[in-house]
N, C-alpha and C positions, 0 to 999 in steps of 0.2 A: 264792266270796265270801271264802272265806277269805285265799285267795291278795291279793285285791285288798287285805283289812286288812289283811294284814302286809308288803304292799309299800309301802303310807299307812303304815302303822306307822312302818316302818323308817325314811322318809325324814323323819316330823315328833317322833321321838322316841326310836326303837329305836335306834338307831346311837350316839347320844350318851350315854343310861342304859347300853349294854355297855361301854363306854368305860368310864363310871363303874365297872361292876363289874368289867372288866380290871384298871384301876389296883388298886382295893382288893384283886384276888388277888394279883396283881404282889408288892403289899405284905405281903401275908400272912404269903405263901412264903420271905419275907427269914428268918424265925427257923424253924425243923425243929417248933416245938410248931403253928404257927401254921398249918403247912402244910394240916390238915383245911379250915380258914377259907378257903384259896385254891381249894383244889378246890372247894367250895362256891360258892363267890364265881363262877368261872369257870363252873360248871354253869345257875348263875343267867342269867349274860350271855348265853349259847346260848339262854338260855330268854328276855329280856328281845329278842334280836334278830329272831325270830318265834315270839312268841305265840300267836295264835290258831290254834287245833286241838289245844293243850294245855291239860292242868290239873295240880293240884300236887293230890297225897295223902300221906296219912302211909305213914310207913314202920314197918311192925309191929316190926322186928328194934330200932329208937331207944330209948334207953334213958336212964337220968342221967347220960350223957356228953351225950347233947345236950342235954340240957336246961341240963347246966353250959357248955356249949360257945354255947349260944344267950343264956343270960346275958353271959358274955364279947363275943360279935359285935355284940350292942345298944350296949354299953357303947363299943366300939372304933369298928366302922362302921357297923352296922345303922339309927342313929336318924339317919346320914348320906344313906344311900340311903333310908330311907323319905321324907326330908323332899324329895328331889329327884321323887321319885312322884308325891310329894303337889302341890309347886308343877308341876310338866310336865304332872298330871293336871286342875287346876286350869286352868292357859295350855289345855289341847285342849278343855276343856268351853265354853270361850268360845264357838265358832264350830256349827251345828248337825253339822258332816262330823265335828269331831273328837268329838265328845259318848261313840261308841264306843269310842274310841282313851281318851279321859279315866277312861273307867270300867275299862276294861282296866291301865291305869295303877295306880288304886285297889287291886282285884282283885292288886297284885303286891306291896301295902304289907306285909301278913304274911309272906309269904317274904323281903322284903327285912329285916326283922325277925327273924323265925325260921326261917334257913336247913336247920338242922341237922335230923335225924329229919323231911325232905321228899322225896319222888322228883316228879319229872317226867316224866309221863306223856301219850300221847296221848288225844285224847279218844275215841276208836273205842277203845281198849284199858281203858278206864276199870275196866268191869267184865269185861272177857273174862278179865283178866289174872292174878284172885284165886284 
């Protein structure tokens, strides 16, 4: 089942949100301070490209770099991609097939928000992993 939503994913939504978070690491990466923001950015995209069977937790080691670091990303690109989430999450709730896919979308608005002090994880490793 998984397979199948993230192949629906990809083709009514996945493909063009990693796009979105391509450019913005692209972007990043232009200055040497910025560069955490790209890796991040990119880490996202992988993540936004198939979803399901992952989840995002905190990362113990984060600390008040990210938090200064996640002030910064809201401020530059964060409240860019949350709001593309929000309307492409909004367009899939429309139809009763995408209602999954819409809420999945939702589900990405905090990461797209507060990338930093997040890892991505599978969902079978969730708790093995601690």
């Amino acid at each position: 089942m998984r397979t199948l939503l993230n192949l629906i994913w990809l083709v009514l939504a996945g493909f063009w949100l990693a796009v979105g978070y391509a450019i913005a690491g692209i972007i990043c990466c232009v200055l040497i301070v910025t560069i955490p923001f790209g890796i991040a950015s990119f880490r996202i995209a992988g993540y936004t490209l198939w979803p399901f069977g992952r989840t995002i937790v905190d990362k113990r080691s984060a600390g008040a770099g990210a938090v200064l670091g996640n002030i910064i990303w809201v401020i530059v690109a964060g409240w860019w991609l949350a709001l593309g989430h929000l309307v492409t999450g909004i367009a899939l709730c429309v139809s009763i097939i995408g209602i999954p896919l819409g809420v999945a979308n939702f589900k990405l608005i905090p990461i797209s928000l507060l990338p930093l002090g997040k890892d991505i994880v599978p969902t079978d490793r969730l708790f093995g992993g601690r």
